[in-house]
C-alpha positions in Angstrom: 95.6 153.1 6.8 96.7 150.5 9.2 100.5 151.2 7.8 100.3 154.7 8.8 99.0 153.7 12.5 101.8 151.3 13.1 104.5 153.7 11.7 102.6 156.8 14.1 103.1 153.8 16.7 106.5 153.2 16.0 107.7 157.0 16.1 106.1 157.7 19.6 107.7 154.3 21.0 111.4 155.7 19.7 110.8 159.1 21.1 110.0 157.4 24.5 113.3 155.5 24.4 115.5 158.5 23.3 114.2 160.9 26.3 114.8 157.8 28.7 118.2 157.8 27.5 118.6 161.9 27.6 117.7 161.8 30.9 119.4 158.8 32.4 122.3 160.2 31.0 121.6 163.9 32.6 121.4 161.9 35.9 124.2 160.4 35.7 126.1 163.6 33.9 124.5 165.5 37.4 125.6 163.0 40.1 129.3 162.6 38.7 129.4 166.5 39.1 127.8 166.5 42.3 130.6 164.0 43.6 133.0 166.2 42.4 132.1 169.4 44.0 132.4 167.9 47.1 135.2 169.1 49.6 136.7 165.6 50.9 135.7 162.6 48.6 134.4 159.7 51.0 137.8 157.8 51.1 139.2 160.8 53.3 138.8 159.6 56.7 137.9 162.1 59.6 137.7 162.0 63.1 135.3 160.1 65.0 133.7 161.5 68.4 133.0 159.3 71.0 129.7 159.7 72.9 130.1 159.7 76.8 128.2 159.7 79.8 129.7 162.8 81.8 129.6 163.1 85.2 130.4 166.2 87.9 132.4 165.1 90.7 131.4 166.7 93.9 133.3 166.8 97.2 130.8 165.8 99.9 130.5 164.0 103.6 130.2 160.5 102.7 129.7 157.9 105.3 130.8 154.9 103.6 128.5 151.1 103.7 130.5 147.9 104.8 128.6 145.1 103.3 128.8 141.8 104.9 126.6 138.4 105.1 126.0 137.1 108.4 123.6 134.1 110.4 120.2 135.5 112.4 120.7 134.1 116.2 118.5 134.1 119.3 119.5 135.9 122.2 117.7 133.8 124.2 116.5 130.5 124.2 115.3 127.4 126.6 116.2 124.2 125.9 113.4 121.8 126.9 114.4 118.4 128.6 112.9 116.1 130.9 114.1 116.2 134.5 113.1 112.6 135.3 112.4 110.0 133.1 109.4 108.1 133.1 106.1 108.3 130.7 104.3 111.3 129.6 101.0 111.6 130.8 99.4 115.0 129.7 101.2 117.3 126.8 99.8 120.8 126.1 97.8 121.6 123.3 98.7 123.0 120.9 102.3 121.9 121.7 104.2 122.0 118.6 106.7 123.9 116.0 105.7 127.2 115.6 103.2 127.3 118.4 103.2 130.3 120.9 103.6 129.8 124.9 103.4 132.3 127.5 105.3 132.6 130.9 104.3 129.7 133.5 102.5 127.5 131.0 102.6 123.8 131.5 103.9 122.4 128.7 103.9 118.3 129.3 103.6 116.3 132.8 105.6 113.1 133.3 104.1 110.1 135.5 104.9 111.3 139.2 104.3 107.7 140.8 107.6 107.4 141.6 108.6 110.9 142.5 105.3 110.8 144.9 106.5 107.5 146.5 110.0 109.2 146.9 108.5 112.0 148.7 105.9 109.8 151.2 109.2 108.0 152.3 111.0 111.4 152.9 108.7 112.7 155.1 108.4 109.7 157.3 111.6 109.1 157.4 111.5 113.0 158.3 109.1 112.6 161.2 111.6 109.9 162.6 114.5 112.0 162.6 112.1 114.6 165.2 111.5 112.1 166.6 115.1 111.2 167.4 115.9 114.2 168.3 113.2 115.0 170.8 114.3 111.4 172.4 117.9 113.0 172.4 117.2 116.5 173.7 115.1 114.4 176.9 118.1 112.3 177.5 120.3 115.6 176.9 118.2 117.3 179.7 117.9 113.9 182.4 121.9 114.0 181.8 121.9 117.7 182.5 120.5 117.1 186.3 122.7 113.9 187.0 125.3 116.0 186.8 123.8 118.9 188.9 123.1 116.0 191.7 126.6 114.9 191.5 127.9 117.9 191.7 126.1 118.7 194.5 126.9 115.5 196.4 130.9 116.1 195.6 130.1 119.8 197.2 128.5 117.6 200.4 131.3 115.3 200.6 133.8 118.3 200.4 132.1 120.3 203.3 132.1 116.8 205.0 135.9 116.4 204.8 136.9 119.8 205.9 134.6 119.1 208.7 136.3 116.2 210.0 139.7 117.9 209.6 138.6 120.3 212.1 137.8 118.0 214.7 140.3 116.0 213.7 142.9 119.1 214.3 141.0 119.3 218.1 141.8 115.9 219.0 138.1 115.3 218.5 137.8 112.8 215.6 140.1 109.8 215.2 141.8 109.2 212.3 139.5 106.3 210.8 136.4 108.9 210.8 138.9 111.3 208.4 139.8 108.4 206.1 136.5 107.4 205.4 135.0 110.9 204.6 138.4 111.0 202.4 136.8 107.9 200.9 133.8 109.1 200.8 134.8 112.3 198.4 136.5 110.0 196.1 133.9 107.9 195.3 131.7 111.3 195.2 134.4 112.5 192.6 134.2 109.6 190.6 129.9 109.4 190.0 130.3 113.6 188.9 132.6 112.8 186.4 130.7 109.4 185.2 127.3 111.6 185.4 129.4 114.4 182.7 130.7 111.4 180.6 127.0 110.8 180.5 125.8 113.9 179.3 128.7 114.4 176.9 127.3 111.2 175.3 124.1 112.7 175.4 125.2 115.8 173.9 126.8 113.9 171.3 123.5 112.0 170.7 121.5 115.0 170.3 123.9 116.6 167.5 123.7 113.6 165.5 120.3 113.6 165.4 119.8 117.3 164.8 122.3 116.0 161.8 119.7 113.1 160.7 117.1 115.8 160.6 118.6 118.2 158.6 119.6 115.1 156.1 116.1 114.3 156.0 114.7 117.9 155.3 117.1 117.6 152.3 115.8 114.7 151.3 112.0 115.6 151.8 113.3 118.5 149.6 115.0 116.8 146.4 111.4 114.4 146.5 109.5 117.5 146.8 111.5 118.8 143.7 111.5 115.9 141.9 108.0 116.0 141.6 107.7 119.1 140.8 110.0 118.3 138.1 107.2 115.9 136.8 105.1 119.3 135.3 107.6 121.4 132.9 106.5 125.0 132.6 107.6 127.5 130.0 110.1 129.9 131.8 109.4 133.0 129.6 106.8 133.4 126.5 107.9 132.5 123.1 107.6 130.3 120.4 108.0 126.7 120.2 110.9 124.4 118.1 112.1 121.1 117.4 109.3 119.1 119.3 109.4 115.9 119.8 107.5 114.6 122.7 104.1 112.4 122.2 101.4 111.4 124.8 102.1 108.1 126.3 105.8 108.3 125.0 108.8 107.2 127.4 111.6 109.8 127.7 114.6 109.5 130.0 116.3 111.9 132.0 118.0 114.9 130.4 116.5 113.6 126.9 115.5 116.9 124.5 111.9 117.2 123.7 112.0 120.7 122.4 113.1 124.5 122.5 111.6 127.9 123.3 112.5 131.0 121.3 112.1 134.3 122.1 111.2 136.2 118.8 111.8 139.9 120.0 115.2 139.1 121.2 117.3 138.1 117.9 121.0 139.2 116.5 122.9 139.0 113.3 126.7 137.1 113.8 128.5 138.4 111.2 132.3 138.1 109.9 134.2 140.8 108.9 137.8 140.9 107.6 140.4 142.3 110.1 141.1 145.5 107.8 137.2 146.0 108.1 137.0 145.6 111.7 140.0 147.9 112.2 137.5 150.9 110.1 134.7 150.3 113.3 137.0 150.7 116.3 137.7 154.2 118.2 140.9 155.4 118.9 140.8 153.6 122.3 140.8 150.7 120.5 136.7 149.6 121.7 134.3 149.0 119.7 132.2 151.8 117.9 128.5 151.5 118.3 127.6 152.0 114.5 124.3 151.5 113.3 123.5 149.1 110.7 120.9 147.7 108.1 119.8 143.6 107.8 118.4 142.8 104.8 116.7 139.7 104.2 115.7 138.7 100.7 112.7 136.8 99.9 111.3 135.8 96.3 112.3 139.4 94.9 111.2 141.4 98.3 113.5 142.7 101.0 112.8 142.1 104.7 114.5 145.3 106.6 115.2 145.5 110.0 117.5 148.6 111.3 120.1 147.2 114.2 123.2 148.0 116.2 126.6 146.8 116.7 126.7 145.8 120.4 129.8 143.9 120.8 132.7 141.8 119.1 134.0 137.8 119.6 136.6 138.0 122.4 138.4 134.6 120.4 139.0 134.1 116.8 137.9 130.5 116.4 140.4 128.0 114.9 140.6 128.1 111.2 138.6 131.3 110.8 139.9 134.7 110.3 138.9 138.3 110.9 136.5 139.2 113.1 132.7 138.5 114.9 130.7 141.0 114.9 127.2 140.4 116.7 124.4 142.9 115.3 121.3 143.4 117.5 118.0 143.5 115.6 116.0 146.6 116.9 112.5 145.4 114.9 113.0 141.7 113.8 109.9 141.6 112.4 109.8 138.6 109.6 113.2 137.2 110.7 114.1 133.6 112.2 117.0 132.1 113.8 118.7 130.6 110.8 118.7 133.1 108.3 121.0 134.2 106.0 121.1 137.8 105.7 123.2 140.9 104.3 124.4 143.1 106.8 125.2 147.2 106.0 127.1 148.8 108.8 128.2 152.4 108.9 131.3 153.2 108.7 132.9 156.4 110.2 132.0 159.4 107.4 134.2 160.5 105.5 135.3 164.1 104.2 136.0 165.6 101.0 135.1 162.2 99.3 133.1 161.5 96.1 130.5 158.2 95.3 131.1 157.3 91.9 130.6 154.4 89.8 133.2 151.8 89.6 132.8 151.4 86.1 134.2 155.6 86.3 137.7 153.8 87.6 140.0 152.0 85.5 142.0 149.0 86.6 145.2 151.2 86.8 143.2 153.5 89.5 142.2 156.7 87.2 139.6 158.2 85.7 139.0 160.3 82.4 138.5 163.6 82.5 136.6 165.8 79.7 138.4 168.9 78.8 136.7 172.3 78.0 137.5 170.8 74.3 135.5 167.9 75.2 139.0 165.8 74.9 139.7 163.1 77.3 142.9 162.8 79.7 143.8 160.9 82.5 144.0 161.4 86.2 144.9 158.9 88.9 142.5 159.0 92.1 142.8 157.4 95.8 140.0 154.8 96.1 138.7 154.7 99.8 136.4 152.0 99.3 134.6 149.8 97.1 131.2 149.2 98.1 128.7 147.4 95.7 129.3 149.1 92.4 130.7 152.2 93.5 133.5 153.2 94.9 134.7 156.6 97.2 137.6 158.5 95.6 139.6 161.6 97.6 137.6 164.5 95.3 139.8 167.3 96.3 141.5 167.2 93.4 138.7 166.6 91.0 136.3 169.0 92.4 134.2 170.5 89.9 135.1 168.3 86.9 133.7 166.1 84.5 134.6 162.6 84.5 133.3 159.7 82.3 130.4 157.6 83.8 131.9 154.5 81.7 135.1 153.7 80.5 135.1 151.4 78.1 138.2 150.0 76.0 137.8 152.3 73.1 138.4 155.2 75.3 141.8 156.9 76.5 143.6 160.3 77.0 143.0 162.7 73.6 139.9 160.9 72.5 137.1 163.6 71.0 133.9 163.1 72.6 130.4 164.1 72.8 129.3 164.5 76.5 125.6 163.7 77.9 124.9 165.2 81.0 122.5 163.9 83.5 120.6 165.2 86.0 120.6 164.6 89.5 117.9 161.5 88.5 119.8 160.2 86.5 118.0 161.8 83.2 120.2 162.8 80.3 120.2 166.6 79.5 119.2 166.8 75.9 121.3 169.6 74.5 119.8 171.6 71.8 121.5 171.1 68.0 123.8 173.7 66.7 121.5 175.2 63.9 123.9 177.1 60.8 122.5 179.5 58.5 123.2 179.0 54.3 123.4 181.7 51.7 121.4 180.9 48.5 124.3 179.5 46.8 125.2 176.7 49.5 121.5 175.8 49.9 120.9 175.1 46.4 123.8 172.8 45.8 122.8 170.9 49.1 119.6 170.4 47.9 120.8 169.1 43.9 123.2 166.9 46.0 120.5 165.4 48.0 118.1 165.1 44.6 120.9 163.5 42.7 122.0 160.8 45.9 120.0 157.8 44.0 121.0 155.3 47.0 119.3 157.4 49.8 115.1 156.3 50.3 112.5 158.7 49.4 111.7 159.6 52.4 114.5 160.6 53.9 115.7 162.7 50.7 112.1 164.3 51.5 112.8 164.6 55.0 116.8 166.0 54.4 115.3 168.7 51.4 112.6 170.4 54.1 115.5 171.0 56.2 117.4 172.3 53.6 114.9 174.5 52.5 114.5 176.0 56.1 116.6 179.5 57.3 118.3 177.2 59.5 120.0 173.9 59.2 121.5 171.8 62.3 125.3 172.0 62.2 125.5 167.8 62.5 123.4 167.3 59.0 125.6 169.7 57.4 128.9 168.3 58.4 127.9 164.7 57.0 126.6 166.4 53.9 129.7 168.4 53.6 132.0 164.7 54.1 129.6 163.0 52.0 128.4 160.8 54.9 124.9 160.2 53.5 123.9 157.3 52.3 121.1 154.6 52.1 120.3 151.6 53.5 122.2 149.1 51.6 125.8 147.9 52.1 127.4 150.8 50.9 126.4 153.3 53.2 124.5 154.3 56.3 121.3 155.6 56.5 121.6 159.1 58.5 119.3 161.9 58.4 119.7 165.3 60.4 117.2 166.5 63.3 
């Protein structure tokens, strides 16, 4: 008994073993034959398409960005310094960096002692200089009717003479009577002009001293400033810098203790090559007023402000080059003297001009067209400008056409390629697949080609055999089943699947 269960044992175990063999033998019997039927064994090479980016060039008014870095500046600004030296007796509060002042504020007072000492002196030394003159203006007048009396004597002494003349002439007078009113008008003569010698001194008096006065009114005035000079005020409102002033501090004349800022009032100097600056004058050779964009960037963010070109450097400083351009901030918002900041001025626009990427350019100045065959070739282009990544080309030439969005060094005239389209977001246009229909006969030895393909996973030869067994099949999965392009994951082929 137990020798018939072991030989019933021993039977089964060999009929196992010889319908393993039968059918690893069919499967291998089946895949040789599948290899066979195929049109183009694996070691025939075939042409390989490129996948592109495509892109439409478009003629279109373009007005071109000139980037350029330049230094935020204050248009205006107050340098604080002391007038007079001499210690600080009372300083704002709140004075310091940063702090806002209005118009008229007092800002620090230095000791005035001296400067009120100064101007006590002036104005007595003021009061005798009137008092001088009134002295001199009497005199001026006492001389005045000196001269009127002596005038009027010489007039006496005249009349007197003629007189004696007369009688003289009539045998009257003797000739010792006429010498002695002669006599007489000299020494009259003489006092009138002695009494004008007089008043010319007096005159002479009185103009100095009117002189003295005036001296001392300018004096009474530089003490009166000088002490006013003692209280520093802020001239317009802004905002405070580079303090340095203390209470009880000693500063000396002219020393710097500060600046005042005014925030609303800033610029941009920038630098721009001369080729650049040549792009933002008119034909009359002045200036265009373009408008432009300052960007400040802060920890990732952007601080905008829109401005203006307002004028140009009248010099080129010494070892510089180009040109100064000085952009006027028209909402400064956020900015600060100091900062470095990108400027983007607009250029004149352009016509008939395309914005494409500069990675669509080549170093040799063309780009690559896609045929209607989707086959590349080359065309050479007029760059305009290069600004950021892009650049402007001259698109009269190229309207309507499709060039690549990326040439990279695989590509080059006669290339196949494989276009994707994109939107006007920037989205690709999915294109649908090219769907072929098989006849019975072509399906079937797909699918025993797919079956017998031991290399390719399970779920894939699945996945392939559903499509297979639809009406349709997509054109790409029957072209790399027709080259034998299917394979699985290993080294010896890659894993592709259709849909």
């Amino acid at each position: 008994m137990r020798f018939l269960t072991r030989s019933l044992i021993a039977l089964f175990l060999a009929a196992v073993s010889f319908s393993a063999l039968a059918y690893a033998g069919y499967t291998l019997v089946t895949a040789i034959q599948s290899r066979a039927e195929v049109t183009g064994g694996p070691g025939q090479g075939r042409e390989r398409v490129f996948t592109v980016r495509a892109l439409t060039v478009t003629p279109a008014e373009v007005t071109p960005i000139l980037s350029a870095f330049g230094e935020v500046r204050t248009r205006r600004s107050l340098e604080l310094r002391a007038p007079v030296g001499g210690r600080v007796l009372e300083v704002a509060p709140g004075f310091e960096d940063g702090a806002e002042v209005r118009e008229g504020q007092l800002l620090f007072r230095i000791d005035p002692a001296d400067a009120e000492s100064a101007l006590a002196l002036a104005q007595t030394d003021l009061a005798r200089a009137e008092a001088e003159l009134r002295d001199a203006t009497l005199a001026l007048d006492l001389a005045g009717e000196d001269v009127a009396a002596a005038q009027a004597q010489l007039e006496l002494r005249v009349r007197a003479l003629e007189r004696r003349q007369g009688l003289a002439d009539r045998g009257v007078a003797t000739e010792a009577a006429l010498e002695e009113a002669e006599l007489a008008l000299s020494s009259a003569r003489q006092a009138a002009v002695g009494r004008r010698q007089a008043e010319a001194q007096a005159i002479a008096r009185r103009d100095q001293a009117e002189s003295a006065l005036e001296r001392q009114r300018i004096t009474l005035s530089e003490a009166e400033r000088r002490l006013s000079d003692t209280r520093v005020l802020a001239s317009f409102s802004g905002t405070l810098a580079d303090v340095s002033i203390t209470e009880g501090g000693i500063v000396t004349t002219n020393e710097q203790l500060g600046r005042i800022i005014d925030p609303d009032l800033l610029e941009v100097s920038v630098r721009v090559s001369t080729a650049q600056y040549l792009r933002l004058i008119g034909d009359d050779g002045r200036l265009l007023s373009s408008d432009a964009e300052v960007v400040l960037e802060v920890a990732g963010f952007e601080i905008t402000s829109p401005g203006r070109v307002v004028r140009a450097s009248a010099t080129v400083e010494q070892g510089q080059g180009g040109r100064q351009l000085f952009v006027e901030l028209v909402a400064p918002r956020g900015f600060r003297p100091g900062d470095f900041v990108t400027v983007r001025l607009n250029e004149p626009a352009l016509q008939d001009v395309a914005l494409l990427p500069a990675t669509a350019v080549s170093a040799t100045g063309s780009v690559l067209l896609i045929n209607d065959d989707n086959r590349l070739s080359a065309a050479p282009v007029t760059v305009f400008r290069r600004q950021g990544d892009d650049v402007l080309i001259d698109a009269r030439a190229l309207a309507g056409q499709e060039v690549v969005r990326e040439i990279g060094p695989s590509l080059g005239a006669g290339i196949l390629v494989r276009p994707q389209r994109e939107t006007a977001t920037g989205e690709v246009i999915q294109e649908a697949p090219e769907m072929v229909t098989l006849d019975p006969e072509q399906r079937a030895r797909l699918i025993a080609q797919v079956e017998g393909n031991t290399r390719m996973p399970e779920t894939m030869r699945a996945r392939m055999i559903a499509q297979l067994s639809e009406e349709a099949v997509p054109a790409s999965m029957l072209e790399r089943l027709e080259s034998g392009n299917v394979g699985g994951g290993g080294p010896g082929g890659r894993m592709q699947g259709g849909g």
